[in-house]
PQR file of N, CA, C, O and H, with PARSE charges and radii, in Angstrom:
ATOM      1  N   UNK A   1      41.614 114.905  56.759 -0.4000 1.5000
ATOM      2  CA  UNK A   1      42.642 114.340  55.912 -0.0000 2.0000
ATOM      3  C   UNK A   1      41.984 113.694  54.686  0.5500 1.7000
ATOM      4  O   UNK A   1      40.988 113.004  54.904 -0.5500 1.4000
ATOM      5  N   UNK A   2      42.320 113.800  53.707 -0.4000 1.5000
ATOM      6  CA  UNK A   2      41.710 113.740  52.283 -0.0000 2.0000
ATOM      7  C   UNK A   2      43.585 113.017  51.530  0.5500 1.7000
ATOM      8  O   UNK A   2      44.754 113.334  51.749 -0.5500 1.4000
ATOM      9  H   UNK A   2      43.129 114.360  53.530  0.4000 1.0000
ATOM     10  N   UNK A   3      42.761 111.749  50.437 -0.4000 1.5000
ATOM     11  CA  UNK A   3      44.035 110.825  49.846 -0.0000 2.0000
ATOM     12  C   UNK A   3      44.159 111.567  48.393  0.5500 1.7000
ATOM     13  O   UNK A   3      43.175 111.614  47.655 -0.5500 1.4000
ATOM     14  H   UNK A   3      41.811 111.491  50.259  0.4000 1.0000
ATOM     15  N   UNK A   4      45.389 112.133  48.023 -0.4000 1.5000
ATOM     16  CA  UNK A   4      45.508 112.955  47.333 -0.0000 2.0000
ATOM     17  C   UNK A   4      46.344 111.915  46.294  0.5500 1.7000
ATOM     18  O   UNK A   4      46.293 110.714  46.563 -0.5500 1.4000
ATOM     19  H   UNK A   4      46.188 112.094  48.622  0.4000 1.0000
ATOM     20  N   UNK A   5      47.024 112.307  45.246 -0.4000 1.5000
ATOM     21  CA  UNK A   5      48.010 112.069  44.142 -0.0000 2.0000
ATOM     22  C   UNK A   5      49.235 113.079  44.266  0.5500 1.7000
ATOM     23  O   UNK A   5      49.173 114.308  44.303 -0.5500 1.4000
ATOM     24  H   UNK A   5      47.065 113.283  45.028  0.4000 1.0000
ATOM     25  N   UNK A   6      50.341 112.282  44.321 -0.4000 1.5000
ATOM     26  CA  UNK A   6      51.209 113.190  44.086 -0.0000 2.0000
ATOM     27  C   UNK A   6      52.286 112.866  43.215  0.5500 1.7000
ATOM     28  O   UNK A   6      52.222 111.643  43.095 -0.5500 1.4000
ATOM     29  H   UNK A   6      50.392 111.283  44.292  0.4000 1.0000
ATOM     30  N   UNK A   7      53.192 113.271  42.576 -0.4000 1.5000
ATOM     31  CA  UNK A   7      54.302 113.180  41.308 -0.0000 2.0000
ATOM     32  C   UNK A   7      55.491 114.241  41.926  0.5500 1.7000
ATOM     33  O   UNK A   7      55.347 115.434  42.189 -0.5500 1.4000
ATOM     34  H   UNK A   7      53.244 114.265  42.674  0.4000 1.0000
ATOM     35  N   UNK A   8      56.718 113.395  42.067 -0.4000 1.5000
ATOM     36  CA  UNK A   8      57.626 113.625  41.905 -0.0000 2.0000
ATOM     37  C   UNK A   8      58.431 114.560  41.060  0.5500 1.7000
ATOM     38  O   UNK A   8      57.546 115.143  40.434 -0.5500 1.4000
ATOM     39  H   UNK A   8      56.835 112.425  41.854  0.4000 1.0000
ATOM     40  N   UNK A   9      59.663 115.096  40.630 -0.4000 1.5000
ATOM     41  CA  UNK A   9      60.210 115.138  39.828 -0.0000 2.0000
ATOM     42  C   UNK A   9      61.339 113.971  39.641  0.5500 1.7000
ATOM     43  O   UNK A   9      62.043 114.231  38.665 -0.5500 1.4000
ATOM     44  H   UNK A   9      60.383 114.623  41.139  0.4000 1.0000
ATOM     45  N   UNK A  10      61.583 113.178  40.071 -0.4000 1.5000
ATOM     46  CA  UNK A  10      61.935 111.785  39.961 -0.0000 2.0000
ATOM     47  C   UNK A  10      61.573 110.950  39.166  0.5500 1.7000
ATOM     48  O   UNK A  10      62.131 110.049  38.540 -0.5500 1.4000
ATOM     49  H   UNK A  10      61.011 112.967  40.864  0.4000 1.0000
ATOM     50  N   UNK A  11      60.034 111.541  39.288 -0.4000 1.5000
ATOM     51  CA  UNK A  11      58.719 110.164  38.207 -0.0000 2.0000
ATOM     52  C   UNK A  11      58.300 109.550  39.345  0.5500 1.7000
ATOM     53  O   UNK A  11      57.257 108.973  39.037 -0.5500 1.4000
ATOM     54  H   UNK A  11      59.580 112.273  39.796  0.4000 1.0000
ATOM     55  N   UNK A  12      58.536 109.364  40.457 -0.4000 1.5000
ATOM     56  CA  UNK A  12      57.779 108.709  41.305 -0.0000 2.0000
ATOM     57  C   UNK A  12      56.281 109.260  41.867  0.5500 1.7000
ATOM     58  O   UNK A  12      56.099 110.310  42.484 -0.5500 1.4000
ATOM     59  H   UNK A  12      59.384 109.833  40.708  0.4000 1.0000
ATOM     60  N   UNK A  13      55.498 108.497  41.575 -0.4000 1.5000
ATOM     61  CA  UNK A  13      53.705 108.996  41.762 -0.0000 2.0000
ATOM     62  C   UNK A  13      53.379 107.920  43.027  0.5500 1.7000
ATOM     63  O   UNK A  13      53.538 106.699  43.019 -0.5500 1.4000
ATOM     64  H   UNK A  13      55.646 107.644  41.074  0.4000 1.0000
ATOM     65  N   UNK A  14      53.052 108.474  43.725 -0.4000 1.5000
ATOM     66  CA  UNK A  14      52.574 108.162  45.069 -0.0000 2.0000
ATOM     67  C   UNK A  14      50.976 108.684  45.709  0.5500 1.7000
ATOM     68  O   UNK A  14      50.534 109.724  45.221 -0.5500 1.4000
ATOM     69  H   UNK A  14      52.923 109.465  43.732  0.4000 1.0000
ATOM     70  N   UNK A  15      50.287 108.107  46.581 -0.4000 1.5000
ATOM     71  CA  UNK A  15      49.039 108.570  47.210 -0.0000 2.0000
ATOM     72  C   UNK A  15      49.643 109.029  48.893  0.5500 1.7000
ATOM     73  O   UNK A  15      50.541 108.447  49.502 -0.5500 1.4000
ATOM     74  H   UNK A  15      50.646 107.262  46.977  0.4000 1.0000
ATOM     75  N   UNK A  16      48.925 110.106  49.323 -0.4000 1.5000
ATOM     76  CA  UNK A  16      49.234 110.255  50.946 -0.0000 2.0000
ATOM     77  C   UNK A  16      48.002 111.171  51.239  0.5500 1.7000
ATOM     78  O   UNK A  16      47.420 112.003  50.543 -0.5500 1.4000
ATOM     79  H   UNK A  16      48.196 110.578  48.828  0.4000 1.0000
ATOM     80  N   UNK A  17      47.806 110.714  52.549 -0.4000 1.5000
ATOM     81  CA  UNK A  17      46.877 111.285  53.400 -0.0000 2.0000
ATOM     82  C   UNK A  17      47.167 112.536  53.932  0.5500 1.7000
ATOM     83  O   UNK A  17      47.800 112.575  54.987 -0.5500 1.4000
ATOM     84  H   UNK A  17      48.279 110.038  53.115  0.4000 1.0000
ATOM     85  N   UNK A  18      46.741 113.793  53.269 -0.4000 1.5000
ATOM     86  CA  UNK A  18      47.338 115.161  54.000 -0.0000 2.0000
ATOM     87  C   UNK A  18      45.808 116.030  54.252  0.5500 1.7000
ATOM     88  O   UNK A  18      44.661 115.584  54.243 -0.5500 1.4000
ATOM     89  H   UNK A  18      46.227 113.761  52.411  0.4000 1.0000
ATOM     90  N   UNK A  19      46.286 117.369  54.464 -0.4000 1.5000
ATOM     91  CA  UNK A  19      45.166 118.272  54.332 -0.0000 2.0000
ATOM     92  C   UNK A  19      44.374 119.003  53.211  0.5500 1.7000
ATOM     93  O   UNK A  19      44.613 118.366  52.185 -0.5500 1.4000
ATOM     94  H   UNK A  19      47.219 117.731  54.471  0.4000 1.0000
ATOM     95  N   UNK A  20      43.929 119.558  53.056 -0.4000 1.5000
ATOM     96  CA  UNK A  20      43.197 120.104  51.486 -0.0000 2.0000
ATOM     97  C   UNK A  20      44.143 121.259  51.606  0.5500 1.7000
ATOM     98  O   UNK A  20      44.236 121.747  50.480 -0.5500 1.4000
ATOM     99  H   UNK A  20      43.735 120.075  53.889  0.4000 1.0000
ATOM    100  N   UNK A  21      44.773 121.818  52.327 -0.4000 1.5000
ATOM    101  CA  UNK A  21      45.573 122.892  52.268 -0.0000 2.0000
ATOM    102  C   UNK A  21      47.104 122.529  51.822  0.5500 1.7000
ATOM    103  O   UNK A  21      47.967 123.364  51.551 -0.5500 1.4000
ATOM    104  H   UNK A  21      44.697 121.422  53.242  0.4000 1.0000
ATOM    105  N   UNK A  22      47.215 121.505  51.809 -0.4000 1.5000
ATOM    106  CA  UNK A  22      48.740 121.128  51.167 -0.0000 2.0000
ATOM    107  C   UNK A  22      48.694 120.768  49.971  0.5500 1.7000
ATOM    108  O   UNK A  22      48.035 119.862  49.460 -0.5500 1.4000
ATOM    109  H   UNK A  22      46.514 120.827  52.029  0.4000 1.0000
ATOM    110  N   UNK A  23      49.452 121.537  49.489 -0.4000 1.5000
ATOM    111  CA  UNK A  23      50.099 121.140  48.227 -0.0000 2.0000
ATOM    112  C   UNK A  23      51.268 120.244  47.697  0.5500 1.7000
ATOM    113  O   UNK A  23      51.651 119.990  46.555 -0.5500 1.4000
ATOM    114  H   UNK A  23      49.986 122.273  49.904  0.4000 1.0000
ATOM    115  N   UNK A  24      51.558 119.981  48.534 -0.4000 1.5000
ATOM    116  CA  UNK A  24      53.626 119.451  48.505 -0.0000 2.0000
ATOM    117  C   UNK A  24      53.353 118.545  49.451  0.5500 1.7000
ATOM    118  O   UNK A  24      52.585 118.603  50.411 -0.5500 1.4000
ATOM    119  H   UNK A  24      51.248 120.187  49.462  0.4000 1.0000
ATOM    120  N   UNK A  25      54.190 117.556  49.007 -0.4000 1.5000
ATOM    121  CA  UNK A  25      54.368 116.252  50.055 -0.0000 2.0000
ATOM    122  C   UNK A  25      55.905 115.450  50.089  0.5500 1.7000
ATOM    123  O   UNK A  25      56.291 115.171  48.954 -0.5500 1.4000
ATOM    124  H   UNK A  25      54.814 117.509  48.227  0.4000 1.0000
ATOM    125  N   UNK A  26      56.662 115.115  50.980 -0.4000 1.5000
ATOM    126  CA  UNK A  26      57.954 114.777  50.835 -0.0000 2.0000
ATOM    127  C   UNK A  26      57.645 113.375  49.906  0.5500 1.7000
ATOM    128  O   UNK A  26      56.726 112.578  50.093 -0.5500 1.4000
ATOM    129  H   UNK A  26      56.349 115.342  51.903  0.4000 1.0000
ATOM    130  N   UNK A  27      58.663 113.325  48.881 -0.4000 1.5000
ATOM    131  CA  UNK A  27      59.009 112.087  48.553 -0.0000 2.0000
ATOM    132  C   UNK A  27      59.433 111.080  49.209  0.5500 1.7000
ATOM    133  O   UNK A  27      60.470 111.377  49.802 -0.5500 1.4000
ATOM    134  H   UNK A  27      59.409 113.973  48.729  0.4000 1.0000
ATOM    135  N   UNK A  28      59.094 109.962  49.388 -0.4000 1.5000
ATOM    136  CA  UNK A  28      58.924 108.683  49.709 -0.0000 2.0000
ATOM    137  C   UNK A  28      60.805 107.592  49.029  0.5500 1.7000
ATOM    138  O   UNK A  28      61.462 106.628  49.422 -0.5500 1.4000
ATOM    139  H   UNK A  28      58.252 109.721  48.906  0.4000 1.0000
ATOM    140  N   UNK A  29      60.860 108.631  47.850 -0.4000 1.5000
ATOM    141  CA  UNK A  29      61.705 107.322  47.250 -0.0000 2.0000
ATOM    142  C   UNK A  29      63.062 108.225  47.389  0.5500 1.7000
ATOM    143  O   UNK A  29      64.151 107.841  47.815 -0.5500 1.4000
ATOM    144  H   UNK A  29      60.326 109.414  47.532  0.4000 1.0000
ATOM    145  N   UNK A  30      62.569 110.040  46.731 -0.4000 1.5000
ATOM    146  CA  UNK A  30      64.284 110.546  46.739 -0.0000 2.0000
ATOM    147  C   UNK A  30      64.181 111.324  48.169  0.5500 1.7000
ATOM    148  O   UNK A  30      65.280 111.273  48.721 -0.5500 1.4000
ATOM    149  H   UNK A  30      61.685 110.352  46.385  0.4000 1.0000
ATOM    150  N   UNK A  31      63.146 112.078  49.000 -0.4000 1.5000
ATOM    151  CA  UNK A  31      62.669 113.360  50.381 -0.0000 2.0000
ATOM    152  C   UNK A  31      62.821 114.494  49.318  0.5500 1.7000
ATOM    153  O   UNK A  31      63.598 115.369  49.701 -0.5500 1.4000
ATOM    154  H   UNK A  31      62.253 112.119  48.551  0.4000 1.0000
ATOM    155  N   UNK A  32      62.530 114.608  48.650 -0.4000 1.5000
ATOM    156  CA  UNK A  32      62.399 115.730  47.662 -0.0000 2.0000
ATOM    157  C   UNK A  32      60.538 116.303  47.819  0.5500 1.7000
ATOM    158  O   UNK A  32      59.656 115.553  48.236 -0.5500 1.4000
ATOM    159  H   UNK A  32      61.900 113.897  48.339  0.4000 1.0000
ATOM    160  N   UNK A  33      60.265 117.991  47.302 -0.4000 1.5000
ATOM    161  CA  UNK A  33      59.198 117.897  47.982 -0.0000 2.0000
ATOM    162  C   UNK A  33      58.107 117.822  46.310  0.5500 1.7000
ATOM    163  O   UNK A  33      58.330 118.375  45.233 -0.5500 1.4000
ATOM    164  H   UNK A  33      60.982 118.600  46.962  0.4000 1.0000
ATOM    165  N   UNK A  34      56.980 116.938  46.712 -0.4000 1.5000
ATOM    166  CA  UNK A  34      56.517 116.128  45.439 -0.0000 2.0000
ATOM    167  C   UNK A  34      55.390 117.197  45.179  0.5500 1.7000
ATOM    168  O   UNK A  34      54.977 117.722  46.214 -0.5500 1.4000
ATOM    169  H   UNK A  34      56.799 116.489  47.587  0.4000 1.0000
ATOM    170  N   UNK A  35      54.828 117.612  44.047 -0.4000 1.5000
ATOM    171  CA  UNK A  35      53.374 118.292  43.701 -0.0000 2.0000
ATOM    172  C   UNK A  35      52.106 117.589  44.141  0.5500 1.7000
ATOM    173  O   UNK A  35      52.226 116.364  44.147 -0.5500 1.4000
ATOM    174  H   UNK A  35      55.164 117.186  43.207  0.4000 1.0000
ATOM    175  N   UNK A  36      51.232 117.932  44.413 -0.4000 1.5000
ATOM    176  CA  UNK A  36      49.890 117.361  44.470 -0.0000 2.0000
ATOM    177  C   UNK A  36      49.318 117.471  42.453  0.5500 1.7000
ATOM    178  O   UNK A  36      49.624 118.218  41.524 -0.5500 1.4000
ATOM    179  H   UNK A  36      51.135 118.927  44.408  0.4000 1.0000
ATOM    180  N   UNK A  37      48.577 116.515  42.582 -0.4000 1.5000
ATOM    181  CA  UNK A  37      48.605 115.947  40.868 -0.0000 2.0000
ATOM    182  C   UNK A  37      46.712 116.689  41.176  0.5500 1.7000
ATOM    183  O   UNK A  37      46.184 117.033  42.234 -0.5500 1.4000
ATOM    184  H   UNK A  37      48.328 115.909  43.337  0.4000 1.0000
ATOM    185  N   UNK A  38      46.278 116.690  40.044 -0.4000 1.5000
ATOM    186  CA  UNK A  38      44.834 116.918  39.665 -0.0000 2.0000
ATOM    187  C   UNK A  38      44.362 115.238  39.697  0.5500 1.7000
ATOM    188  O   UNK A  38      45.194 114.379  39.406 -0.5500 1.4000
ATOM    189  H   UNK A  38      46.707 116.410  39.185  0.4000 1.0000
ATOM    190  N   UNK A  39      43.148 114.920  40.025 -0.4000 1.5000
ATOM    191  CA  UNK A  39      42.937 113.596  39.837 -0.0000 2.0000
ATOM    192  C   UNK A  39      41.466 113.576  39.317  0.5500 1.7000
ATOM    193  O   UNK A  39      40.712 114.533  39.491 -0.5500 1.4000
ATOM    194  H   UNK A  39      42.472 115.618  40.261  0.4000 1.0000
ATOM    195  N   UNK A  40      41.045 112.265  38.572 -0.4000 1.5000
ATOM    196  CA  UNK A  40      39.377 112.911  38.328 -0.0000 2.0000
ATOM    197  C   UNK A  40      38.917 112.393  39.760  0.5500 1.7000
ATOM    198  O   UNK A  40      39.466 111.646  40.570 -0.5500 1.4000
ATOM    199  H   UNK A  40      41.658 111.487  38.431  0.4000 1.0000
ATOM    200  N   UNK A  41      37.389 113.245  39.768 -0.4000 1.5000
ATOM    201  CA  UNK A  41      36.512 112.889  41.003 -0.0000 2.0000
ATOM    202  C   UNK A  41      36.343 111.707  41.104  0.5500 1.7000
ATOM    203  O   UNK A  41      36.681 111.278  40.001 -0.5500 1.4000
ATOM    204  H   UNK A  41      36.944 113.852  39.110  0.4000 1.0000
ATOM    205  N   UNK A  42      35.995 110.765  41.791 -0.4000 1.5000
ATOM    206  CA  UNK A  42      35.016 109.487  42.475 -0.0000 2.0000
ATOM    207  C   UNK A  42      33.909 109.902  42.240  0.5500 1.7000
ATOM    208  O   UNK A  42      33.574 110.826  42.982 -0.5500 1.4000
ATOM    209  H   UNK A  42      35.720 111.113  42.687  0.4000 1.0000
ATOM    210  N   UNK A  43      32.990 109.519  41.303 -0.4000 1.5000
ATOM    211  CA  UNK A  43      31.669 109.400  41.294 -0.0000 2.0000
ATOM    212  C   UNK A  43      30.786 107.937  40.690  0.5500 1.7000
ATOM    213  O   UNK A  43      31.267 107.197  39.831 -0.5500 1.4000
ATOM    214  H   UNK A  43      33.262 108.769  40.700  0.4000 1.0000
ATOM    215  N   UNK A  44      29.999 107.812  41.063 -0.4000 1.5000
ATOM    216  CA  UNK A  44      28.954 106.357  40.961 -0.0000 2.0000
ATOM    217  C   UNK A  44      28.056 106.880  40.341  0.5500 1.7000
ATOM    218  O   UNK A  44      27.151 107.349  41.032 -0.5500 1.4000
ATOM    219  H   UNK A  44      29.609 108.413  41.761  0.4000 1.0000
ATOM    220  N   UNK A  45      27.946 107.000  38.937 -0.4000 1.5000
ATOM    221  CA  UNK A  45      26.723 106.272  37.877 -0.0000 2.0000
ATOM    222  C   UNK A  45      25.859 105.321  38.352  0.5500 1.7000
ATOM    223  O   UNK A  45      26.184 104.388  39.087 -0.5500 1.4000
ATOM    224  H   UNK A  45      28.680 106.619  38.375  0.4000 1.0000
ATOM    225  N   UNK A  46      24.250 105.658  37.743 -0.4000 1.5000
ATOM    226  CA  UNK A  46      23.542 104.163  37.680 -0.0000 2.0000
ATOM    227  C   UNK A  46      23.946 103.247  36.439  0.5500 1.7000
ATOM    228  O   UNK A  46      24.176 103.531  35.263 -0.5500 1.4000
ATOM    229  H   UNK A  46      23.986 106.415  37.146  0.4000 1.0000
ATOM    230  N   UNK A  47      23.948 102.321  36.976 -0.4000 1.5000
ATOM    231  CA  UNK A  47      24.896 101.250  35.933 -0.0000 2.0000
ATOM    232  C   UNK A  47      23.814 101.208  34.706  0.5500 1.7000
ATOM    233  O   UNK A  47      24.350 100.975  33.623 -0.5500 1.4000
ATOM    234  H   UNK A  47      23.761 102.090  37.931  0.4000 1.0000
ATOM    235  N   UNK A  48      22.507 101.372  34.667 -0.4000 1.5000
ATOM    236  CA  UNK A  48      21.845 100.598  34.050 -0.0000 2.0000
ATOM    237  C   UNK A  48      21.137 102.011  32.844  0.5500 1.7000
ATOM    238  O   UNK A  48      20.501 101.850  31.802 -0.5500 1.4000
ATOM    239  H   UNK A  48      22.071 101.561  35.547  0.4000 1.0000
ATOM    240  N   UNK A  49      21.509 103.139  33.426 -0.4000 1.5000
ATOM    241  CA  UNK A  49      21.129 104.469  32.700 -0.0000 2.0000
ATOM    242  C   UNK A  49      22.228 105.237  32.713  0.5500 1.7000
ATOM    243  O   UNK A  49      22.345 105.876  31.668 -0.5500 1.4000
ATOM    244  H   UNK A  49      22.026 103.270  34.273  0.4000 1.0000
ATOM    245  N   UNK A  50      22.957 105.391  33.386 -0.4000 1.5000
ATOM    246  CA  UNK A  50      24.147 106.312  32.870 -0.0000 2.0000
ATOM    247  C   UNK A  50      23.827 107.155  33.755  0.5500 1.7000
ATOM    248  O   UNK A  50      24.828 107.693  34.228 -0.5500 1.4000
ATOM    249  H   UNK A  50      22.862 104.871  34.236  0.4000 1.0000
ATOM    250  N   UNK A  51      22.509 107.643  34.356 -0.4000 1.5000
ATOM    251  CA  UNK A  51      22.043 108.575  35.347 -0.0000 2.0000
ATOM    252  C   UNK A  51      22.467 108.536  36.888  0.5500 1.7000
ATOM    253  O   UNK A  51      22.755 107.438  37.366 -0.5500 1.4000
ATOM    254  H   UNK A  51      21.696 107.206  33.972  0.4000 1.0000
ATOM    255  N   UNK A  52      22.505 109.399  37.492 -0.4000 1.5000
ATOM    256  CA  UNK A  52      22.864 109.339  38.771 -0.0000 2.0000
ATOM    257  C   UNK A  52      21.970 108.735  39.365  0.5500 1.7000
ATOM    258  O   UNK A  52      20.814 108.649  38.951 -0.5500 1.4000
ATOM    259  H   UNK A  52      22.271 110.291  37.104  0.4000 1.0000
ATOM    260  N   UNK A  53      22.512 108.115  40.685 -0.4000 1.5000
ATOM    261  CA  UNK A  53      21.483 106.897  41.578 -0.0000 2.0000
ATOM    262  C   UNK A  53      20.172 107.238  41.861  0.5500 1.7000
ATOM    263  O   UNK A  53      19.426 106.275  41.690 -0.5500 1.4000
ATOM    264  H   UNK A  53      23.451 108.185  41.021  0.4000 1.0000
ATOM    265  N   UNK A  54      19.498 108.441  42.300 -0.4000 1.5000
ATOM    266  CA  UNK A  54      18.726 109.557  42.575 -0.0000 2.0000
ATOM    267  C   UNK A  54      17.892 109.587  41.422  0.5500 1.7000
ATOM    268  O   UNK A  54      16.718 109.532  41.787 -0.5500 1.4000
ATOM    269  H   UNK A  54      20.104 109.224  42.439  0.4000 1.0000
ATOM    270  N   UNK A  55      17.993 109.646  40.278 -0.4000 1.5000
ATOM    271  CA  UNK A  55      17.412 110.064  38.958 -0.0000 2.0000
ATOM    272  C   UNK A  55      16.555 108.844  38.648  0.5500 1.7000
ATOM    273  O   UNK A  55      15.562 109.010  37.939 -0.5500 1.4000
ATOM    274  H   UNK A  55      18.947 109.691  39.982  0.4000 1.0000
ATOM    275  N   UNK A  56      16.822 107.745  39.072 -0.4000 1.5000
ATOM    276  CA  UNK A  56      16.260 106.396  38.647 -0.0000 2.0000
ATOM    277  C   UNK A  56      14.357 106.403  39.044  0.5500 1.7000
ATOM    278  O   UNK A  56      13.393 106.035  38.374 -0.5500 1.4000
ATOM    279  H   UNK A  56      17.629 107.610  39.647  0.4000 1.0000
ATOM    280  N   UNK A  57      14.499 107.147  40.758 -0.4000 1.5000
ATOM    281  CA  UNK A  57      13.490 107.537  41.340 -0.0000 2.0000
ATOM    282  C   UNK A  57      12.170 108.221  40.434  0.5500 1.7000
ATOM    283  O   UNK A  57      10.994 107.977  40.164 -0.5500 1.4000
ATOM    284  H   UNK A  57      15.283 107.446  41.303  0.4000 1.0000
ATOM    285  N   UNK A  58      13.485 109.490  40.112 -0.4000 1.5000
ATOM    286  CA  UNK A  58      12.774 110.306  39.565 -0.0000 2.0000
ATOM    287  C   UNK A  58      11.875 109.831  38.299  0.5500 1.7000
ATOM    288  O   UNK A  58      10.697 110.176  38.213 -0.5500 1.4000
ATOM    289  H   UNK A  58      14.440 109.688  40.332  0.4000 1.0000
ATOM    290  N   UNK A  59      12.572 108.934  37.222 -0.4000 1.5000
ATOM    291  CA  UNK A  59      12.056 108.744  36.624 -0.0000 2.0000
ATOM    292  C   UNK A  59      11.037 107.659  36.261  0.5500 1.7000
ATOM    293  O   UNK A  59      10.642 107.484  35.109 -0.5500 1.4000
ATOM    294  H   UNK A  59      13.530 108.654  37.292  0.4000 1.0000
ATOM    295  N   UNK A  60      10.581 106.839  37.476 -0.4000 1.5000
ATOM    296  CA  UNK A  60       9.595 106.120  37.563 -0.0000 2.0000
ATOM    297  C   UNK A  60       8.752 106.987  38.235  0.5500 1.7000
ATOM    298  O   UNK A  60       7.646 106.448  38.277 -0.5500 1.4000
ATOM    299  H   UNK A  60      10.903 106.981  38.412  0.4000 1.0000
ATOM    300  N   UNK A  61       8.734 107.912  38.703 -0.4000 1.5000
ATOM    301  CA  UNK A  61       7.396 108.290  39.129 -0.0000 2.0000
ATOM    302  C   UNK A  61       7.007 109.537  37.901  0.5500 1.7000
ATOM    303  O   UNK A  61       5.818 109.783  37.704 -0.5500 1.4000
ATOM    304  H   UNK A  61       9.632 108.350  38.668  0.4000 1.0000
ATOM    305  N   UNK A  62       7.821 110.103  37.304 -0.4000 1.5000
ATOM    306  CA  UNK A  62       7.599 110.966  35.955 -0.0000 2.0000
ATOM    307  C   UNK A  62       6.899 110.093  35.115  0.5500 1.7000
ATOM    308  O   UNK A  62       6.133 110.739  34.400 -0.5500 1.4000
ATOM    309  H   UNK A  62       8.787 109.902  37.463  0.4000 1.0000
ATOM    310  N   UNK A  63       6.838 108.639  34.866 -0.4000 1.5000
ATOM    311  CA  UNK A  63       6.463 107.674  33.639 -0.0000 2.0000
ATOM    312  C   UNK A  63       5.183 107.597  34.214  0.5500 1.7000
ATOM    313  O   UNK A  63       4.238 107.765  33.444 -0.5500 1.4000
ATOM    314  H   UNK A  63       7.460 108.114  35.447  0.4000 1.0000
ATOM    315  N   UNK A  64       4.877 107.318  35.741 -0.4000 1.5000
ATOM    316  CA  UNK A  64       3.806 106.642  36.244 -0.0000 2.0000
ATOM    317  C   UNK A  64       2.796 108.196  36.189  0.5500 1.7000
ATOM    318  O   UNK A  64       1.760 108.166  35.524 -0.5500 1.4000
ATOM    319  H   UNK A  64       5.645 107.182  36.367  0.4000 1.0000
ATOM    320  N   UNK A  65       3.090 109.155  36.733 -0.4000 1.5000
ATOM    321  CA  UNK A  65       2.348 110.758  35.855 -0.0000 2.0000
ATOM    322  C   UNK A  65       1.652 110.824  35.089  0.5500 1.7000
ATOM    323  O   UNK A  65       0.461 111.130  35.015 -0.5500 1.4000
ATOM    324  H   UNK A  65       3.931 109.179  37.273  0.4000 1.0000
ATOM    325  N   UNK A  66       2.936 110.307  33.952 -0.4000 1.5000
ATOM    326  CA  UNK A  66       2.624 110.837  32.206 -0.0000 2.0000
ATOM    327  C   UNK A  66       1.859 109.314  32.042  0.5500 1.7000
ATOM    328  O   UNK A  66       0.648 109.533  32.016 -0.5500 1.4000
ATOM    329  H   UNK A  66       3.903 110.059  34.012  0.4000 1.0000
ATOM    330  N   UNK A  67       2.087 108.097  31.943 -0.4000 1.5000
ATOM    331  CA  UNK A  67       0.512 107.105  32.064 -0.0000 2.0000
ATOM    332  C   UNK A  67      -0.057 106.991  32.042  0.5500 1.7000
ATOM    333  O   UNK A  67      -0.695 106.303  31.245 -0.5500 1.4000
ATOM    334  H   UNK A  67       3.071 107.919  31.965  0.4000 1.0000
ATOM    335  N   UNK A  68      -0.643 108.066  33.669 -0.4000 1.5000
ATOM    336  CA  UNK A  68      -2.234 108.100  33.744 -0.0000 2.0000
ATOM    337  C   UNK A  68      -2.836 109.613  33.184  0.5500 1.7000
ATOM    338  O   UNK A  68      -3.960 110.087  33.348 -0.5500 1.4000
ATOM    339  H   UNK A  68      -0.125 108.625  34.317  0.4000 1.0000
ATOM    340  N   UNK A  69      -1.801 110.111  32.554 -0.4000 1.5000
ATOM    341  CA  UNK A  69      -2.084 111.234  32.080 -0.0000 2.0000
ATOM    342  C   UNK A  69      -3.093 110.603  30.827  0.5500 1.7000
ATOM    343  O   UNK A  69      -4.218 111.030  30.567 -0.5500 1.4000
ATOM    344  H   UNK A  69      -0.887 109.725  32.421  0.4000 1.0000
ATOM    345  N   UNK A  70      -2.407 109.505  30.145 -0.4000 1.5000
ATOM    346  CA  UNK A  70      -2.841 109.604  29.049 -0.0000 2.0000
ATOM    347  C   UNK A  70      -4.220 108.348  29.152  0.5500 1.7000
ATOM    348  O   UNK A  70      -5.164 108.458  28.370 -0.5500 1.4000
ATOM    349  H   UNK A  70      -1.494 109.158  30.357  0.4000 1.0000
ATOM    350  N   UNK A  71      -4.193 107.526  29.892 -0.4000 1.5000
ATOM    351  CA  UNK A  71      -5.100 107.046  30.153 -0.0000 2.0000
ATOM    352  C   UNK A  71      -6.159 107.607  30.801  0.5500 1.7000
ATOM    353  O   UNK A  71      -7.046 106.843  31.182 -0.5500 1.4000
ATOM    354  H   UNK A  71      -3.426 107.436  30.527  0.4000 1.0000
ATOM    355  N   UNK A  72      -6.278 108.980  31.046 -0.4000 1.5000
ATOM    356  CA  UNK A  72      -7.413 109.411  31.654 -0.0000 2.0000
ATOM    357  C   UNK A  72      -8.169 109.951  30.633  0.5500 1.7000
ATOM    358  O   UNK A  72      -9.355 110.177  30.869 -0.5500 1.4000
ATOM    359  H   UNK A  72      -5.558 109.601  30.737  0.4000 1.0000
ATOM    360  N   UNK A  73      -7.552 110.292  29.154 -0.4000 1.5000
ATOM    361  CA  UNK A  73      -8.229 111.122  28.576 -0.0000 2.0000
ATOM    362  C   UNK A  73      -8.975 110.135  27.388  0.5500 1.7000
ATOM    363  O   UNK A  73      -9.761 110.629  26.580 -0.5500 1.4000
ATOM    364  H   UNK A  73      -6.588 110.108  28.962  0.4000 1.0000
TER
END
């Protein structure tokens, strides 16, 4: 069960817990049957780069590389 968006033709916009296979959900306000809406994804940015949480890794050990790259020569 996955929390979807759904819209009326009423105007009433509601959330419900259904399957990824449903599309339609009864209305809540008129029992009319409501669309499933497009919604954006849930995703978590690193707050501090804009980069994904994962990437932060990456790029301290790419700096610490290129460093002694250049301090060796």
């Amino acid at each position: 069960m996955i929390l979807y968006d759904f819209q009326c033709k009423c105007g009433s916009k509601f959330e419900a817990l259904v399957s990824m296979s449903d599309t339609t959900y009864k209305c809540k306000r008129c029992g009319e049957l409501a669309d499933r809406l497009i919604s954006a994804p849930r995703i978590k940015l690193e707050g501090w780069s804009g980069h994904f949480p994962t990437a932060k890794q990456k790029f301290i050990k790419m700096h610490e590389i290129e460093s002694r790259k250049t301090t060796e020569q």
